[in-house]
RODO-2510 file (C-alpha; in nm, 4 decimals, decimal comma):
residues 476
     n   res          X          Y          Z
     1     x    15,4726    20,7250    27,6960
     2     x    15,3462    20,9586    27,4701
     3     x    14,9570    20,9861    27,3927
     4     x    14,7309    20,9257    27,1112
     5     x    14,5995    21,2900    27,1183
     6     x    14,6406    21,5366    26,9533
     7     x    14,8731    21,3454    26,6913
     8     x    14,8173    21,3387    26,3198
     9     x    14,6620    21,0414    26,1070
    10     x    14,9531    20,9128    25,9192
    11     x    14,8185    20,8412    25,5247
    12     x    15,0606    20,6626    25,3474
    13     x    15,0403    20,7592    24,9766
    14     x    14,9503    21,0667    24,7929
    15     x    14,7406    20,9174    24,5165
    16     x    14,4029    20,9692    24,4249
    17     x    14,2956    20,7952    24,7220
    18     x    14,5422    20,8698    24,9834
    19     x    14,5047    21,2807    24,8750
    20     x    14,0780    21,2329    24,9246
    21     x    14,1358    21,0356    25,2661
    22     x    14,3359    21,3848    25,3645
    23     x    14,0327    21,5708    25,2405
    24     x    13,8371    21,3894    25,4644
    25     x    14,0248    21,3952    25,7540
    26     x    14,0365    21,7843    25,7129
    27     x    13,6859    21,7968    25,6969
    28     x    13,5989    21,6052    26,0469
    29     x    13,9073    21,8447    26,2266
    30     x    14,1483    21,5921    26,2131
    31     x    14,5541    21,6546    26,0757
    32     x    14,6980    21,3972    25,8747
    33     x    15,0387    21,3610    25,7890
    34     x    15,1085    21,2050    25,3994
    35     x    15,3674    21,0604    25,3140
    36     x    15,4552    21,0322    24,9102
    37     x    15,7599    20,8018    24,8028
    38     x    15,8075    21,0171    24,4671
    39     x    15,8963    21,3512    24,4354
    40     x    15,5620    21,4634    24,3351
    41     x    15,2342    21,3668    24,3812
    42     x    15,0868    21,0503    24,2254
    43     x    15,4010    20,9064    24,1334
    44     x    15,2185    20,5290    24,0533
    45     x    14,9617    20,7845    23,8163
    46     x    15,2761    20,9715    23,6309
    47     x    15,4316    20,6199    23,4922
    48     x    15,0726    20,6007    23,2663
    49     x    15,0141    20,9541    23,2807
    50     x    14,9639    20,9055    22,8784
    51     x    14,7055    20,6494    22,9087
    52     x    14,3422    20,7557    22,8837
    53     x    14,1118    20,6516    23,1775
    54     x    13,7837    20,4891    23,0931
    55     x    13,5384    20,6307    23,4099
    56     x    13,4675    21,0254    23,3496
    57     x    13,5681    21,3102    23,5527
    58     x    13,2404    21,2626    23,7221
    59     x    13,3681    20,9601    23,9015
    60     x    13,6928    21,0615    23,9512
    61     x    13,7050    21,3465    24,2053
    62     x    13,6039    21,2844    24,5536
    63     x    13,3217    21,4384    24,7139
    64     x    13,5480    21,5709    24,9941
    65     x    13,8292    21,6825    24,7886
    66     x    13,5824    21,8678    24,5495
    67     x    13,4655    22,0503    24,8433
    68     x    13,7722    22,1980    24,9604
    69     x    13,8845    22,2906    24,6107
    70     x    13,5734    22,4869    24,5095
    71     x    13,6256    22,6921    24,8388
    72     x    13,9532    22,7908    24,6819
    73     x    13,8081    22,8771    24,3515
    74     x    13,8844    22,5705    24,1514
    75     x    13,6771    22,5298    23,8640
    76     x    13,6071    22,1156    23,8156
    77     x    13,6179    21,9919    23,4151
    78     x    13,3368    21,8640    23,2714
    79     x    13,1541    21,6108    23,4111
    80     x    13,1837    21,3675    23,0725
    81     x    13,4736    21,4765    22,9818
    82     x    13,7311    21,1308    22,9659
    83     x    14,1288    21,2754    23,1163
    84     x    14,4031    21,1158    23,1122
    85     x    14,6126    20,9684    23,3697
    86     x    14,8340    21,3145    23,3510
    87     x    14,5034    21,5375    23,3228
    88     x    14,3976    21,3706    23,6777
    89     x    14,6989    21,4861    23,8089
    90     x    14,7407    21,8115    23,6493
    91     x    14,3784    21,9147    23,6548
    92     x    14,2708    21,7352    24,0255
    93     x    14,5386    21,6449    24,2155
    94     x    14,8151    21,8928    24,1490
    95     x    14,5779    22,1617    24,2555
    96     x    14,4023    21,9598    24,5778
    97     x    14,8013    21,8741    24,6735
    98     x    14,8165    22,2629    24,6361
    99     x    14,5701    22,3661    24,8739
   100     x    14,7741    22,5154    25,2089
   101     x    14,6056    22,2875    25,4229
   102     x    14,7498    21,9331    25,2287
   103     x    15,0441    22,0804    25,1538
   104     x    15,1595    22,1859    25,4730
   105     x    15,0573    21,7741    25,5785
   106     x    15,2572    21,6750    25,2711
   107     x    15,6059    21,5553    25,2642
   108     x    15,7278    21,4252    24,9186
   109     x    16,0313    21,1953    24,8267
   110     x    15,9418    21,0309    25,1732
   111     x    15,9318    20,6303    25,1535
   112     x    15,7727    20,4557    25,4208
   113     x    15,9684    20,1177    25,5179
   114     x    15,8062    20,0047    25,8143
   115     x    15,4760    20,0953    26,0432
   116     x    15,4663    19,9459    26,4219
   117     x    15,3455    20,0784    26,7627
   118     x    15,5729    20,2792    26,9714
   119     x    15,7376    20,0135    27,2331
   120     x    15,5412    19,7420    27,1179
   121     x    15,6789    19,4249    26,9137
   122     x    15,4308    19,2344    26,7215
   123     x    15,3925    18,9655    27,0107
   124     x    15,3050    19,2327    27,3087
   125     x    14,9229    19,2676    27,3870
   126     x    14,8511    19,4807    27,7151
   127     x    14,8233    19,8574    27,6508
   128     x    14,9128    19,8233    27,2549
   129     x    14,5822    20,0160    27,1333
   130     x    14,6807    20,3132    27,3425
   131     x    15,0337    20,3444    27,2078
   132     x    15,0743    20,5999    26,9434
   133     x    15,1908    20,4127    26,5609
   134     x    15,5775    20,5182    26,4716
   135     x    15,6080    20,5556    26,1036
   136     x    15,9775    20,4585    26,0117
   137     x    16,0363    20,6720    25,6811
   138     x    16,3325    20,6972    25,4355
   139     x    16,3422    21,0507    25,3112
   140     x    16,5969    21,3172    25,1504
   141     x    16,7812    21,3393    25,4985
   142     x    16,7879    20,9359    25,5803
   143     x    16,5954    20,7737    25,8066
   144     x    16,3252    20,9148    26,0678
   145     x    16,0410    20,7634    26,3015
   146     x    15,6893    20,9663    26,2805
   147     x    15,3841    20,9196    26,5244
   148     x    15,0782    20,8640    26,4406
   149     x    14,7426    20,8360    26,5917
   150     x    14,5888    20,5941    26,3267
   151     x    14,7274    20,4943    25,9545
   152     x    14,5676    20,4666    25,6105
   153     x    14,7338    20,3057    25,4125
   154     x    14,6875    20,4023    25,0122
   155     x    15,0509    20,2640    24,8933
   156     x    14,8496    20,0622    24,6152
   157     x    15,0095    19,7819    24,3852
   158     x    15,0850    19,9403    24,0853
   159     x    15,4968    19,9515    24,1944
   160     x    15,5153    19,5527    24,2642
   161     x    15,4071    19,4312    23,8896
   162     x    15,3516    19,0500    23,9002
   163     x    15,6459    18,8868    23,7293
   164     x    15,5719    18,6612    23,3998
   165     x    15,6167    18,3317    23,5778
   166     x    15,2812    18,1304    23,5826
   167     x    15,3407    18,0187    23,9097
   168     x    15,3728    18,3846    24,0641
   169     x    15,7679    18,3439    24,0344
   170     x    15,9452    18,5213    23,7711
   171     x    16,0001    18,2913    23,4767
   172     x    16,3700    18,1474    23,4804
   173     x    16,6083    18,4032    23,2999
   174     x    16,3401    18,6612    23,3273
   175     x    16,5559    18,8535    23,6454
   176     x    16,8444    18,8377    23,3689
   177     x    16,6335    18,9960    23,0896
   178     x    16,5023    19,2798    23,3229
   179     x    16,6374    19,5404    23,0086
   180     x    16,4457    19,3952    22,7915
   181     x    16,0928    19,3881    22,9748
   182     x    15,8258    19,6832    23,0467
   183     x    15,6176    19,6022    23,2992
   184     x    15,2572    19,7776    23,3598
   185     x    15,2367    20,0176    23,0556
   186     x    15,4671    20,1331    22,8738
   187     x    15,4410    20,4992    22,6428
   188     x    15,4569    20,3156    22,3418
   189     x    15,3001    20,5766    22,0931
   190     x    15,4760    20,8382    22,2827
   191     x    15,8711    20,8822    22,4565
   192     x    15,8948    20,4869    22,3909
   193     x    15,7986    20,4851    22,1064
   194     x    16,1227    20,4306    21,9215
   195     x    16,2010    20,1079    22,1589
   196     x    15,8806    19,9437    21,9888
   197     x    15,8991    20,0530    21,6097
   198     x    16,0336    19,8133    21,3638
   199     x    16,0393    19,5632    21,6365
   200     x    15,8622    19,2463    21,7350
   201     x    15,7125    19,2726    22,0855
   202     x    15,5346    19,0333    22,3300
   203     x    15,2443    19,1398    22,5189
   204     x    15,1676    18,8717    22,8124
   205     x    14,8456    18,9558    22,9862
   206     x    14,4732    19,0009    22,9571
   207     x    14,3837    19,2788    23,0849
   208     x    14,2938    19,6355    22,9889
   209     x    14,6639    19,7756    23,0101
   210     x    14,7500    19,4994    22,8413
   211     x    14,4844    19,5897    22,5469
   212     x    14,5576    19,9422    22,5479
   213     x    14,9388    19,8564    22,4670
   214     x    14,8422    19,6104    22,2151
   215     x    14,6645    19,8554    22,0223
   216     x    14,9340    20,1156    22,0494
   217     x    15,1411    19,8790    21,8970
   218     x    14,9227    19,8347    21,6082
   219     x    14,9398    20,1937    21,5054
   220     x    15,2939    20,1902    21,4983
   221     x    15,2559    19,8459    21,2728
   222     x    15,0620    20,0415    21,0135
   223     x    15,3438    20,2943    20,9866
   224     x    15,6203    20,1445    21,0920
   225     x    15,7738    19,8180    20,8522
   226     x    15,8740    19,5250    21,0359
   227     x    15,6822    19,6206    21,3765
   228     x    15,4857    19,2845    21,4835
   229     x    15,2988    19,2173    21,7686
   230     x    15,2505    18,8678    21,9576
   231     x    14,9894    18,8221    22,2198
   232     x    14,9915    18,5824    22,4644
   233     x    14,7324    18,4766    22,7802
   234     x    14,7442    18,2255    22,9995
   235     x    14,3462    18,1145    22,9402
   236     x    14,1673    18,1427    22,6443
   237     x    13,8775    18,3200    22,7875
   238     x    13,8960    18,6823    22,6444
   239     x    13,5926    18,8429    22,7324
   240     x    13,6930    19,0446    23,0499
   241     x    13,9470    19,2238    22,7722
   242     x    13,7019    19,1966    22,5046
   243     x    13,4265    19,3370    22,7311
   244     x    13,0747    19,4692    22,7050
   245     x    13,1387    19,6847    22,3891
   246     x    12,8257    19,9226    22,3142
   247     x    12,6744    19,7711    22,6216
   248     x    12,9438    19,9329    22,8643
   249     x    12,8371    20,1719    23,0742
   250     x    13,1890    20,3145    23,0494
   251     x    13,2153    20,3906    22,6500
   252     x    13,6362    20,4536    22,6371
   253     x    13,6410    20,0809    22,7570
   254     x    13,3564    19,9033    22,5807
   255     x    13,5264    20,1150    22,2546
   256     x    13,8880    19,9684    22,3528
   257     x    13,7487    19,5708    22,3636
   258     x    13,6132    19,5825    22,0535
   259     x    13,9050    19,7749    21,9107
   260     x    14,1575    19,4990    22,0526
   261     x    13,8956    19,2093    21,9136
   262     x    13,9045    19,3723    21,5633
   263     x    14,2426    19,3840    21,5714
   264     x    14,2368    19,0071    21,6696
   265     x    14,0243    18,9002    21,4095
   266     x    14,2015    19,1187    21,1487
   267     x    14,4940    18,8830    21,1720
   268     x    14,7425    19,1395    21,2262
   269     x    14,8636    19,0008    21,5799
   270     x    14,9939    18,6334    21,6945
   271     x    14,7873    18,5518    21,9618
   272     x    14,8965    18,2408    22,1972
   273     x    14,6415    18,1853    22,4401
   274     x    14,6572    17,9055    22,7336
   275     x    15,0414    17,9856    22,7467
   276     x    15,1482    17,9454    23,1492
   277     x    15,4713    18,1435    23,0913
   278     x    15,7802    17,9144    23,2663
   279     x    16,1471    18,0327    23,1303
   280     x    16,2758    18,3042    22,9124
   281     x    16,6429    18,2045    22,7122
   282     x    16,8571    18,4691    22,4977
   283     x    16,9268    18,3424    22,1657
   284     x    17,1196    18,4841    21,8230
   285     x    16,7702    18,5241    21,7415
   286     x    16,6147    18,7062    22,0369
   287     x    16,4552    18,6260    22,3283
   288     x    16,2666    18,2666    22,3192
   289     x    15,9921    18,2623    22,5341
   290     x    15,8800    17,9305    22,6696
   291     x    15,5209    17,7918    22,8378
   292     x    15,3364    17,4987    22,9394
   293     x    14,9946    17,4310    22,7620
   294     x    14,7403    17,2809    22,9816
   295     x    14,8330    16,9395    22,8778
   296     x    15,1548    16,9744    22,9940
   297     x    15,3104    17,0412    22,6428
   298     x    15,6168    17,2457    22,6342
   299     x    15,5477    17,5356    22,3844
   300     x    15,7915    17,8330    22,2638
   301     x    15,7456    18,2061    22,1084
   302     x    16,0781    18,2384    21,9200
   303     x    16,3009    18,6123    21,7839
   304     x    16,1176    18,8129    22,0660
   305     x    16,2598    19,1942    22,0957
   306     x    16,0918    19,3430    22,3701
   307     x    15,8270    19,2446    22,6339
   308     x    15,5523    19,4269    22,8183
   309     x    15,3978    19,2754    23,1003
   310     x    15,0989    19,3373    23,1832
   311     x    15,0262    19,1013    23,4267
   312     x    14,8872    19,3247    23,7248
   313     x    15,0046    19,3936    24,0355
   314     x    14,9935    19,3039    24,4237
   315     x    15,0939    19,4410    24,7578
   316     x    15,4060    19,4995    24,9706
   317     x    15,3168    19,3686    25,2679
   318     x    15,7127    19,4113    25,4374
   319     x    15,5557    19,7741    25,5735
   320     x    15,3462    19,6193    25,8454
   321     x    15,5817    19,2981    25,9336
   322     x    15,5542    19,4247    26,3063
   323     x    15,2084    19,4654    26,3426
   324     x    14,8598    19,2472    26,3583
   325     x    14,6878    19,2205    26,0030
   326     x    14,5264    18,9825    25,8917
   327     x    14,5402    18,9061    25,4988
   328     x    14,3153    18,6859    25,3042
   329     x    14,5809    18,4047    25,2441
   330     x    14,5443    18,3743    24,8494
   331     x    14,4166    18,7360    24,7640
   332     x    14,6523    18,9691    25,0063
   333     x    14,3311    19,1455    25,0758
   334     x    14,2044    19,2937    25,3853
   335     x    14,0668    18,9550    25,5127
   336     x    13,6774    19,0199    25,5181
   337     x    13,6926    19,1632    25,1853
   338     x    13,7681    18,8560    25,0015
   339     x    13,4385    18,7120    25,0278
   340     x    13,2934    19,0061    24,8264
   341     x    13,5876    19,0525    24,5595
   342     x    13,7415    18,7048    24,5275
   343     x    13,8134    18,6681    24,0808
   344     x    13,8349    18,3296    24,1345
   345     x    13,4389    18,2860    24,2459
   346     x    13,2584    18,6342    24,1934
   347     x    13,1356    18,8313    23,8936
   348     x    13,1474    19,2220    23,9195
   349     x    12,7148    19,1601    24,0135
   350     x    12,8606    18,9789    24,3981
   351     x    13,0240    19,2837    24,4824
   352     x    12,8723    19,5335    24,7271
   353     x    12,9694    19,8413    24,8908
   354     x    13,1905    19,8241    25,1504
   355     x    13,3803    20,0144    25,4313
   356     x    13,5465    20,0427    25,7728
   357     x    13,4146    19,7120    25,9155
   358     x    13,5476    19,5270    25,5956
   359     x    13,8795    19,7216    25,6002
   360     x    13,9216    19,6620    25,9760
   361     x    14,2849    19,4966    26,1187
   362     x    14,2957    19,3536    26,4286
   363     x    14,5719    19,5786    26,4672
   364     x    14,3259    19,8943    26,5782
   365     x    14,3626    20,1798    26,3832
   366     x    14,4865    20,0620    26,1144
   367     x    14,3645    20,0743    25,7843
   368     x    14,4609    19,9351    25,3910
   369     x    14,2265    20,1283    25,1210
   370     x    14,2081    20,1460    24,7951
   371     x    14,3766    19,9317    24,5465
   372     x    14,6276    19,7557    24,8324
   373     x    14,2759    19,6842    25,0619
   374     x    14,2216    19,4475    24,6913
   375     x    14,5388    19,2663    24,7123
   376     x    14,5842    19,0808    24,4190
   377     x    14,2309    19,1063    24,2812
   378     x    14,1990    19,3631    23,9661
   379     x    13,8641    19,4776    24,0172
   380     x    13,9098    19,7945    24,1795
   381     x    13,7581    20,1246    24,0829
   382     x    13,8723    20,4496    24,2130
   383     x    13,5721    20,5683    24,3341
   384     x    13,5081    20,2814    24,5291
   385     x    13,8520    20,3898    24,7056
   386     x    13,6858    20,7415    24,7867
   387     x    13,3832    20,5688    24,9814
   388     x    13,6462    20,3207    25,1696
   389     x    13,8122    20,6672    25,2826
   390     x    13,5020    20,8577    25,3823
   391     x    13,3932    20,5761    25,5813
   392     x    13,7376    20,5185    25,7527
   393     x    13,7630    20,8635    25,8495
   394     x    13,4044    20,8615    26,0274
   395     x    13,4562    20,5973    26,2030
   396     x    13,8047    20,7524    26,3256
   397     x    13,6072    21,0184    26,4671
   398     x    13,3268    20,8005    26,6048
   399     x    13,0323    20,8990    26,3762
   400     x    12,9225    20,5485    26,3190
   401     x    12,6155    20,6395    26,1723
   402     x    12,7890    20,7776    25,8909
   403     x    13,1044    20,5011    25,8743
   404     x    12,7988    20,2232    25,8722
   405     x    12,6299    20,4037    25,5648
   406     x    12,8481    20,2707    25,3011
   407     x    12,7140    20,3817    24,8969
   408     x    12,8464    20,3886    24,5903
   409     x    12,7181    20,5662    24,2715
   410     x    12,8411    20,3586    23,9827
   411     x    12,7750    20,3702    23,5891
   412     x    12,6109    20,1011    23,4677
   413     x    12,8201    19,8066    23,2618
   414     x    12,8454    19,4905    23,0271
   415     x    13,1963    19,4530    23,1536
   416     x    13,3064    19,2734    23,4581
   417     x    13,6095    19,0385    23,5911
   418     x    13,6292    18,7137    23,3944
   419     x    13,4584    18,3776    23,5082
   420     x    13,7381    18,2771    23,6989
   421     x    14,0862    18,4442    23,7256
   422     x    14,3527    18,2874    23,5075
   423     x    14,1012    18,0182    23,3687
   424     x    14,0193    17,8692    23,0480
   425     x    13,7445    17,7376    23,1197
   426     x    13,4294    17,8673    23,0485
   427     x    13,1005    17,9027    23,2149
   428     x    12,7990    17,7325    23,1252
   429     x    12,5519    18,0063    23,2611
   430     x    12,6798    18,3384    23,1778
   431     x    12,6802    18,6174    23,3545
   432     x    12,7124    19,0000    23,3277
   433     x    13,0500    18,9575    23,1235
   434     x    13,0109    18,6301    23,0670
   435     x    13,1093    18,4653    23,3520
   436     x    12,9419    18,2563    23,5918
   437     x    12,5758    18,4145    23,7430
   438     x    12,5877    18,4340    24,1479
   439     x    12,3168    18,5151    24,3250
   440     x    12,3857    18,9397    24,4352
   441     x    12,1063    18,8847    24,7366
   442     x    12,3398    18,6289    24,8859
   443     x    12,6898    18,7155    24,7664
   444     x    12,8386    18,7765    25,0864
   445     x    12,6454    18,4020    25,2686
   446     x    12,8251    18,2021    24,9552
   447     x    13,0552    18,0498    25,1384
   448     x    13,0959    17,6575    25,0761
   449     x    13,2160    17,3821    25,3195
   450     x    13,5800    17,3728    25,1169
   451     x    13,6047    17,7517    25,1709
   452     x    13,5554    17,7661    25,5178
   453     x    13,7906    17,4566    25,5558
   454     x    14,0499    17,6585    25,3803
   455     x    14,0024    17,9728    25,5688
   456     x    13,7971    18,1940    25,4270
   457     x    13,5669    18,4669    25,6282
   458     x    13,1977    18,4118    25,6764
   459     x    12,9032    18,6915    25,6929
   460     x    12,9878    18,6916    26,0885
   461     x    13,2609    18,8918    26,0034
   462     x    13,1244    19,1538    25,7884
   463     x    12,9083    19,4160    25,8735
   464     x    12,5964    19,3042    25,7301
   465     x    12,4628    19,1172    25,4232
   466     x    12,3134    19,4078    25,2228
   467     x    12,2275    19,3015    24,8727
   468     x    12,4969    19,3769    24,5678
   469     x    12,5080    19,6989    24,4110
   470     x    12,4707    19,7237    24,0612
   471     x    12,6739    19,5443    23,8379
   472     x    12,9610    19,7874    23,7695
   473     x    13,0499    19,7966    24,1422
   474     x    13,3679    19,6200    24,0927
   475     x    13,5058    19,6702    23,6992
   476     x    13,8192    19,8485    23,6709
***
């Protein structure tokens, strides 16, 4: 049977995050081996490569990565300056990809399918952490198997967009409508724009993308005759979207909130809040959207054009079917990381640095970072990906000093997830977004009896119980 040595680290995904774990494994002597499903680099980046990013380029290039460029000449932008999701890519990423050591590791328009252990099954125990991973990969001449010593996986969300359905399915008729709906966002103001003018659009979401599409669609409105906008959540709890304004750390994103509430209170959108999206019908009129209110009421949105959905994202979990993970069962997380992230409980101030022991399998060597190691929680921030990658990498080499030593350096914000995810309900006690206050000192202990009954991970699984870093540590 072949050996583990001497083979590459496969990284799955050459995004921001999968590109820095690379960097890293460069810089410890280690080869990886990245695989990239598009034909260029950062293909999730270049669908929104027109939308602005709120963190600066300080936060935005890895340590690692920065390293390795400068030795090459590369000059970085300035530190406050605010890029775009193309800029990243043109500026960063296009030029790290460039560097001879990545791009002889890189192989593009290669789509990873499947990752298992050579001549082991899920079931079979004895020997399995000694067997080399195989890779299965689609690529431009069919399918191949690729070994691997240990995987990281960086495939992130942004390709599986939640469907409109409420209840996680898509809404009836929405599968049939598929022509009609943009899902993530859109170039409104730019190559799509023509799609959007003169016509009246529905926005479903509450996030950020879905705020930055909203307001797109405004400027068209103002030039545009007969371009409306409707705006629907399913809670009525806007301040995630709304945010921290001049109190965000992050100006571009305290700016956008109260840009998006302006526009709300200028009465220049139709906003439907607590609207649990169940069917979609084609009429003579357009497409009639249907919900459920919370008291069971059957409301409808009527003469709808288009519809952007910006309803986040999860994981595709089909590409380790045949090995041992273990997924937090209502997040898709890496299992010990739901504690510390979970929207449903946790305000961005319970959320602490975190790394290899938190991103552990029980399949060794395996690895989810970045925005998949979330699951379906929206609070990640790329730089929090970078420190999940450095850490990873040492303990692949066995510096556990430095894999152990887990820190983030984070700007400072009024913004955080909302009190609970997908609730209308508001919080008595607010807290940094106005949301529920948790205790930081204890976020990782706040387990109650139902949780455990259901599943969830205590503090004997993590690491330790360091206290919460500062508030921003888990805003996207």
């Amino acid at each position: 049977m072949m050996t583990l040595n001497g083979l590459p680290v496969a990284v799955l995904g050459a995004g921001p995050v999968g590109l820095a774990a690379a960097a890293h494994l460069i810089q410890r002597g280690l080869r990886p081996l990245i695989f990239e499903r598009g034909d260029e680099i950062g293909a999730n980046l270049n669908t929104y490569r027109h939308v602005r990013l709120f963190s600066p380029w300080q936060y935005n290039i890895d340590k690692a990565a920065r390293k390795l460029l400068e030795l090459s000449g590369w000059r970085s932008p300035a530190h406050d300056g605010l890029p775009t999701a193309g800029e990243l890519l043109e500026a960063y990423l296009t030029p790290l990809a460039e560097l001879p050591e990545i791009a002889s590791a890189l192989k593009l328009g290669h789509k990873v399918i499947q990752v298992t252990r050579q001549g082991f099954d899920k079931v079979k125990s004895r020997g399995r952490e000694q067997a080399p991973f195989v890779i299965r990969v689609v690529g431009p001449n069919g399918e191949r198997d690729y070994h691997a010593q240990a995987v990281i996986d960086a495939t992130g969300t942004w390709a599986n967009p939640n469907p409109l359905g409420a209840n996680g399915l898509p809404a009836l008729g929405e599968l049939g409508l598929a022509a009609q709906i943009a899902y993530g966002m859109p170039d409104v103001a730019g190559i799509d724009r023509t799609t959007y003018a003169g016509k009246r659009t529905l926005v479903v979401g509450a996030g950020h993308s879905a705020a930055g599409t909203l307001l797109a669609l405004a400027d068209i409105a103002e030039t545009v005759p007969g371009t409306s906008i409707v705006w629907a959540t399913r809670g009525d709890q806007l301040a995630r979207v709304f945010g921290g304004g001049d109190a965000d750390g992050l100006p571009a994103r305290g700016q956008l909130g109260l840009r998006l509430k302006s526009l709300r209170d200028s009465g220049k959108l139709e906003l439907h809040t607590n609207f649990r999206m169940t069917a979609l019908h084609q009429t003579t009129e357009g497409i009639q959207a249907v919900g459920e209110a919370p008291n069971g009421e059957q409301v409808a949105i009527d003469g709808i054009d288009r519809i952007v959905a910006a309803t986040g994202a999860r994981p595709d979990l089909t590409l380790t079917r045949e090995m041992r993970v273990r997924h937090d069962p209502w997040l898709e997380s890496t299992d010990a990381l739901a504690p510390l992230i979970d929207p449903n409980e946790h305000s961005c101030g319970t959320v602490r640095p975190h790394g290899h022991r938190e991103l552990a399998h029980p399949e060794p060597g395996y690895y989810a970072v970045g925005a998949k190691s979330y699951g379906r929680a929206p609070n990640f921030l790329m730089a929090t990906g970078y420190e999940q990658v450095r850490s990873v990498v040492a303990s692949l080499v066995g510096d556990m000093a430095a894999a152990d030593d887990v820190q983030l350096d984070l700007p400072e914000t009024g913004v955080c997830n909302t009190h609970f995810a997908y609730d209308g309900n508001a919080a008595s006690e607010p807290g940094c977004c106005g949301g529920p206050a948790v205790d930081a000192s204890s976020a990782c202990c706040a387990l109650d009896e139902t949780e455990k009954a259901q599943g969830r991970l205590g503090c004997s699984t993590l690491s330790s119980c360091a206290p919460a870093p500062k508030a921003s540590a888990c805003c996207a």
